[in-house]
N, C-alpha and C positions, 0 to 999 in steps of 0.2 A: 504494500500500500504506500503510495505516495506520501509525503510527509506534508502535515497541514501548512500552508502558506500565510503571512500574514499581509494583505495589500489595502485593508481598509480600517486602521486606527478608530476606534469609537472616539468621534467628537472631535477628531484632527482632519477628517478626510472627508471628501466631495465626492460623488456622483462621476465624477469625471477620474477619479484615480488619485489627485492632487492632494501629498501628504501635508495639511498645510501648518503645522507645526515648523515642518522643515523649509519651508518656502517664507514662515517668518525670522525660522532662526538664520534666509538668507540676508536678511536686514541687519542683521545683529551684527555678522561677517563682514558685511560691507565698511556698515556705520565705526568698527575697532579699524579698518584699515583706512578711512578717512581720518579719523582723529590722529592715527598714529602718523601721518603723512604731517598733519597739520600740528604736531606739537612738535615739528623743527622751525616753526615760524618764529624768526629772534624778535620775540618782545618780552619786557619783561613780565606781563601779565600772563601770557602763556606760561613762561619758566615758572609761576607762582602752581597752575593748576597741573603741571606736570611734576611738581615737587612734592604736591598733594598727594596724587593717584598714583601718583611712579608706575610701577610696572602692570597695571592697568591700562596706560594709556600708551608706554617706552613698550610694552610685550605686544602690539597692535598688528607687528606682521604677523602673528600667530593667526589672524582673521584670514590668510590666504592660503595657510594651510586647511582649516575649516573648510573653505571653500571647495579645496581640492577633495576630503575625505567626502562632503556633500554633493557633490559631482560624482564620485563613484557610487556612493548610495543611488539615487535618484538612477543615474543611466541602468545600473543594476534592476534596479526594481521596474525599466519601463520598459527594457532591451533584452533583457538578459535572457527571458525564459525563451524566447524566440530566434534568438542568434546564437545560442550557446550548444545547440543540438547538434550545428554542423556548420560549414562556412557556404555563405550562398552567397554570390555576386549580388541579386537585385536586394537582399534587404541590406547587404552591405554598403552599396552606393544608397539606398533610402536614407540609412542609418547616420551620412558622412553628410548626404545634403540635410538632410534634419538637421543637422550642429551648423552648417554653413548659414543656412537659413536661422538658426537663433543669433549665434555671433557676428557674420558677418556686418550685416548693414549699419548695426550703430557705431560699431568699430571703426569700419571706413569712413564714417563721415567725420566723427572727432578726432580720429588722426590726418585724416586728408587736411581739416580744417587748421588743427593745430600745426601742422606742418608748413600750412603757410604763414601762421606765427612764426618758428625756425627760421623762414626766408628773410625774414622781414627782418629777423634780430641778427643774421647772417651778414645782413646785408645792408644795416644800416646801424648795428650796433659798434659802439666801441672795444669791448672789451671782447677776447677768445671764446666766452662763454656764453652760449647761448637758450641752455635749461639749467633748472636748478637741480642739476644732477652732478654727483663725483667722479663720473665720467661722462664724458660731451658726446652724445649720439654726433654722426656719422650722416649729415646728408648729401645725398645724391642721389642718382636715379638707379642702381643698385638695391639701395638701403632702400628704397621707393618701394621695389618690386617686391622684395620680400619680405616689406612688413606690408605690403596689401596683401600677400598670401600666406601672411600669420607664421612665417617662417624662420624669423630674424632673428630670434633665440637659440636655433639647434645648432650651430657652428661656434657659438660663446660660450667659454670658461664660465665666465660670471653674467649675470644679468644686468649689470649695471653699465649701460647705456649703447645697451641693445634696442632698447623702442624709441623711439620720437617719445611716444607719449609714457613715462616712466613704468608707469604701471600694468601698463600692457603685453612688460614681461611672461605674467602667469598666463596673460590668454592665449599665448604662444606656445607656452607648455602645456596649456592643457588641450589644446588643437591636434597637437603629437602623441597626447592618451585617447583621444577619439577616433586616432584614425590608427589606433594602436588595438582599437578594442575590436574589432570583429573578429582580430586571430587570438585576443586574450579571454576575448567572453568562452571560447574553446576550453580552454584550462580552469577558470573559475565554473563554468558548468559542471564539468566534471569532478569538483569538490563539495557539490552541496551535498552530497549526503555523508559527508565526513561527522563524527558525533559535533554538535552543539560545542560541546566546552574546546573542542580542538578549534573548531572554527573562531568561536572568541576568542581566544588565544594568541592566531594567528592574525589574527586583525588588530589587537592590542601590538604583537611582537612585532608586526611589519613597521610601525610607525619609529621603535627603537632605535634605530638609524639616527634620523634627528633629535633625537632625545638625550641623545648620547653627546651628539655635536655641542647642544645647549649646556649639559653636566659639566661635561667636561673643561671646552672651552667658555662656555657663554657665547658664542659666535657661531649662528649656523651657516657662516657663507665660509665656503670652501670651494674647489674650481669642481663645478657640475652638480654643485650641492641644488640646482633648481631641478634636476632629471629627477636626486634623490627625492626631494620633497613633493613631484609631483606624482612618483612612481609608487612611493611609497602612503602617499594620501590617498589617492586612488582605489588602490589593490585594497589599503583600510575599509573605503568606506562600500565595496560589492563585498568583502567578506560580512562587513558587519549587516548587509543586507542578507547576506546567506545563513545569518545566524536568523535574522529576524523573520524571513521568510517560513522556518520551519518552528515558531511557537504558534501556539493556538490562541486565538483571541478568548479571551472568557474575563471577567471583573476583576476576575484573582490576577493575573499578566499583564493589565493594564495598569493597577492600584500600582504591584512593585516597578512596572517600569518608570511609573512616575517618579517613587522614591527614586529611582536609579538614576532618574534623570534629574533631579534633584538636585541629587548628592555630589554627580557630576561636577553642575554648574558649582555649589558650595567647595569641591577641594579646587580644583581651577583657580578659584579665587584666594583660596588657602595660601597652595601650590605656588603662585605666582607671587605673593604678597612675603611666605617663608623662603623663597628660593633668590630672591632680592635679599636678604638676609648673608646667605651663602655666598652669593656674588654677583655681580652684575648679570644678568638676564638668564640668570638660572633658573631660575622660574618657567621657562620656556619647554622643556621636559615635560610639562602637563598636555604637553600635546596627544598624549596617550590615550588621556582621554575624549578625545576629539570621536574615535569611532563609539566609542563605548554609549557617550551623550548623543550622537546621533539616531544608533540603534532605539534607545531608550525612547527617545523623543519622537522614533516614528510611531509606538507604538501605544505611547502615555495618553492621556485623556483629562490629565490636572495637572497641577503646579506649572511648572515651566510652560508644559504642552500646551497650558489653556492658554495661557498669556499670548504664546506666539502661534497661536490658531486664530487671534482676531482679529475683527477686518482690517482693522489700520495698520499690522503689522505684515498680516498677506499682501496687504496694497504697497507696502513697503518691501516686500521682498519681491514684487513681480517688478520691480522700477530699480532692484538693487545693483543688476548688470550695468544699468544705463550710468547709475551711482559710481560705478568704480571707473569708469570711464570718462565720467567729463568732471570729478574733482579734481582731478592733477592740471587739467588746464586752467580751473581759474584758480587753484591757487597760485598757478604758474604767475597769473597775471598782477593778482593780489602781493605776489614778494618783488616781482617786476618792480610794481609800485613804491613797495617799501625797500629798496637798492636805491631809487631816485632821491637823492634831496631834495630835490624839486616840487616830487609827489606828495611823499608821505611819511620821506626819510626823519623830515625835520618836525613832524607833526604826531607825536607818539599819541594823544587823546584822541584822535582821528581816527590815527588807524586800529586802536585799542575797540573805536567805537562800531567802527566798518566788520569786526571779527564774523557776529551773526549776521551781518547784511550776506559776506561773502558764504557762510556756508549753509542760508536760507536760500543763494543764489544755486550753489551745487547741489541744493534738492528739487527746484524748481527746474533747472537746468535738464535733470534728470527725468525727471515727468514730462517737461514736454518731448525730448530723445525719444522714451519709453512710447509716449502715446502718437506721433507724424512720422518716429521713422521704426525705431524696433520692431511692434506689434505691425502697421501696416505691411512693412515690407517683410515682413518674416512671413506672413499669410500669401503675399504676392510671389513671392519667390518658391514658396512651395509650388503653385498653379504648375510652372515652370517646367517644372519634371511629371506633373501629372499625379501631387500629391493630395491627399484629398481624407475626409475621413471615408470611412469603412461604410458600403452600403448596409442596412437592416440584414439585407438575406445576401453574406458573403458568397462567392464563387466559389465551387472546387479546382484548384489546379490539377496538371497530371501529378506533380508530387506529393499535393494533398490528397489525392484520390488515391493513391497507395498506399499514404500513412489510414484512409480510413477503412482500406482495406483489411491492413492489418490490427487493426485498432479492437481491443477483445469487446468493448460496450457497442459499438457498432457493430460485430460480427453478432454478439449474441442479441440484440436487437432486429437483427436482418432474420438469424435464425429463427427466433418467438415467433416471430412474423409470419415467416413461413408453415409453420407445421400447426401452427394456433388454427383454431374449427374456426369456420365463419361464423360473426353473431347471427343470436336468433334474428329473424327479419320481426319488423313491427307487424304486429296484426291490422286487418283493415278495421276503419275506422265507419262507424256512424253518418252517414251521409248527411244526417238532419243534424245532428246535437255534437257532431266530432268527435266522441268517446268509439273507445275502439269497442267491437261487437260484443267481445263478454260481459259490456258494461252498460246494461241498459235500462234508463233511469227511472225509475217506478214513483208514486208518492206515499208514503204511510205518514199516518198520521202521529203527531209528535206530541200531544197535550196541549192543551190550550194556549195561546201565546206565542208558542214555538215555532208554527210553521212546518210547513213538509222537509222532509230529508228524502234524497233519493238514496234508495234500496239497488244492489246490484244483482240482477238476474240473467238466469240464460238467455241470448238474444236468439233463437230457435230452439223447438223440443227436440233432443236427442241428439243436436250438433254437439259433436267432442269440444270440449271447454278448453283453451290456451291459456296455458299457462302466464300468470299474472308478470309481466317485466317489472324487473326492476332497475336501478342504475349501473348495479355490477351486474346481474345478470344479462342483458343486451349485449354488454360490450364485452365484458371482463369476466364471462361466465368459465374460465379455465383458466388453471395453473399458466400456462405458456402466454396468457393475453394478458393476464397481469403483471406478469414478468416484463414482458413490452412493455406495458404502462409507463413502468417504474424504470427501463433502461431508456425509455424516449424519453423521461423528463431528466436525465442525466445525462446525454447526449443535448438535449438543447440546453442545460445548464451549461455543461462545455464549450460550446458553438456559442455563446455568449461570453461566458470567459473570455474567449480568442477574442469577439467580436471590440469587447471593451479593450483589450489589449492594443486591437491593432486603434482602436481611436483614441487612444493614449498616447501613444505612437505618434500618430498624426497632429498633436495638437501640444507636443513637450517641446 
């Protein structure tokens, strides 16, 4: 027997497949890697709330590892059962334009856009530097070509000043886990039935690597330390869906994964707070928990869960892409500003007071991205390939029509079928009144008040009587046609499963 799946959280999930606990905990992700971007901005009023929260706000790249662990959960649970059986070419290229069609469009407009920032400060600035990066991207038409095709990262040691737009390191890496995954969904498929606690295990151990980086040194940049962390968050978070996948939903696994996810969030905060203690950004090791709190969180239904199941925090993590994308350009513009004496250099109350204009702008910013270009053209570009959701009454392919060949619920379903008696046919019916002929309606008399009852009599003397139908008897009067019954309604349970799968698919 197949191992119970888990795909719809009580109280976190939609109609649509959508865990939305984890679609708010993508807000969360985002919101730690803007802050932490934005507490290098030299004023002293920052240094004041950075001194406060320390490794709170200094531990913020941790939010792009989240990212990477939540990107594997999610493709896992929307991809996996489908592409992990075998390697097909058409769901393969489905699979790569689906990621094209989410990433691509908002990307290329805020890098195209900021890039001719770059030209501008190229070419009419004074000074060598032209981003507020510790290494000076690289333009030309080169560097052009392969950060339109998200590629700009795979040839660089380090990340640092690989993108025009700083931050669009990770989505370069994580572009090379998506076109990685249709030969690795191969191998993670073939691990789910591995027991539960090995699979946590390995989902906690895989992420070790960095954790280690963090203990040890406090530094987790090292040359190709981004492959590490992207390969490594990844493969975390489809294990930790392969854990989740095979508990059973019931009150009892919901209540503990709440705790779990809980507890999670509370040592993180621990972990982060005592490991600043130990040394400088040792606290970063808590990354461990990164699959553990995801797992938890797809499947919890309170504490954490509820919080980041509400609409303003779903609405915030469907605009969180667009977030991590166009903050780096206006802060870019907002330190622009404060380098000038002219601007803002000499005017410290100004620009102390500009702080929430500027990152009320990068969320505005982000919503209009999210609603004229991500969402439109991610719908339109699907068109393109002829993607589309899933009709009501899917097709059979030739492939499908062999897997239902061999398929035991359809075989024994076809069987029933066949050897099952025909139902009894209806008896004919009353011409006048529509009751069928053993039923033919007399008046006796009922006491005062009451009114006639009809009485059921023979409708001819001495015509052999039929037996009275019932609702199992017509249809389901043997062993074999109830058996059909019961293997048709689990056959279209399954052809439904699929059906929601594949418009999951379509619309992630």
């Amino acid at each position: 027997m197949s191992p119970a799946r888990t795909t719809a959280p009580g109280g976190t999930s939609r109609a649509n497949g959508e865990l939305r606990a984890l679609t708010g905990l993508r807000i969360v992700a985002a919101a730690w890697v803007v802050i932490f971007h934005f507490h290098f901005t030299p004023l002293p009023g920052v240094a004041v709330v950075n001194e406060v929260f320390g490794p709170l706000i200094t531990a913020g790249a941790l939010g792009v590892d989240l990212f990477f662990v939540l990107s594997g959960f999610v493709i896992a649970y929307t991809y996996l059962e489908t592409m992990g059986r075998r390697l097909d070419l058409g769901p393969a290229v489905r699979f790569v334009w689906a990621r094209v069609c989410r990433m691509w469009p908002a990307y290329v407009v805020v890098f195209n856009l900021f890039g001719l920032w770059l030209l501008a400060r190229l070419a009419f600035g004074t000074s060598g530097n032209i981003a507020f990066q510790s290494v000076q991207p690289t333009v030309n038409v080169q560097q052009w070509v392969e950060q339109m095709f998200m590629v700009q990262l795979w040839t660089h040691d380090y990340f640092d000043g690989a993108s025009w737009v700083g931050s669009t390191w990770s989505i370069s890496a994580e572009w090379l886990a998506y076109l990685c995954f249709p030969v690795t969904a191969l191998v993670f498929f073939r691990l789910r039935n591995l027991p539960r606690p090995v699979l946590a295990l390995a989902a906690v151990a895989v992420t070790t690597p960095m954790a280690w980086a963090y203990v040890s040194t406090g530094n987790p940049y090292f040359p190709f330390s981004w492959l590490i962390r992207i390969a490594t968050g990844f493969s975390a978070g489809v294990l930790a869906y392969l854990v989740v996948r095979r508990v059973q939903q019931s009150e009892r696994n919901r209540r503990i994964a709440s705790w779990v996810a809980t507890g999670s969030v509370l040592a993180l905060i621990a972990g982060l707070l005592l490991g600043e203690q130990a040394g400088p950004d040792r606290g970063g090791a808590g990354l461990v928990l990164f699959p553990i709190l995801v797992g938890a969180l797809a499947m919890a239904d309170r504490g954490p869960a509820r919080l980041l199941s509400g609409s303003a925090m779903v609405r915030g993590g469907r605009i969180s892409y667009s977030l991590y994308l166009v903050h780096i350009p206006i802060f870019e513009l907002y330190w622009f500003a404060l380098a000038r004496h002219d601007v803002l250099g000499q005017r410290p109350v100004l620009a102390h007071a500009l702080i929430p204009v500027v990152l009320l702008a990068a969320l505005l910013a982000s919503l209009l991205l999210h609603r004229s270009i991500e969402e439109p053209w991610r719908n339109r570009m699907r068109g393109w390939v002829g993607a589309r959701r899933p009709a009501p009454a899917p097709v059979a392919t030739a492939s499908a029509a062999v897997d239902e060949e061999r398929d035991p619920v359809a075989l024994a379903l076809r069987t029933a079928a066949v050897t099952a008696p025909r139902p009894v046919p209806e008896p004919p019916e009353n011409e006048q009144t529509g009751a069928p002929l053993w039923f033919t309606p007399a008046v006796e008399p009922t006491g005062p008040g009451r009114g006639p009852r009809p009485v059921p009599v023979p409708a001819a003397s001495g015509a052999p009587r039929a037996a009275r139908p019932t609702p199992w008897s017509r249809h389901t009067s043997t062993l074999p046609v109830q058996s059909a019954v019961v293997l048709a309604a689990a056959l279209e349970s399954r052809e439904r499963r699929s059906e929601h799968r594949a418009w999951v698919q379509a619309t992630s």
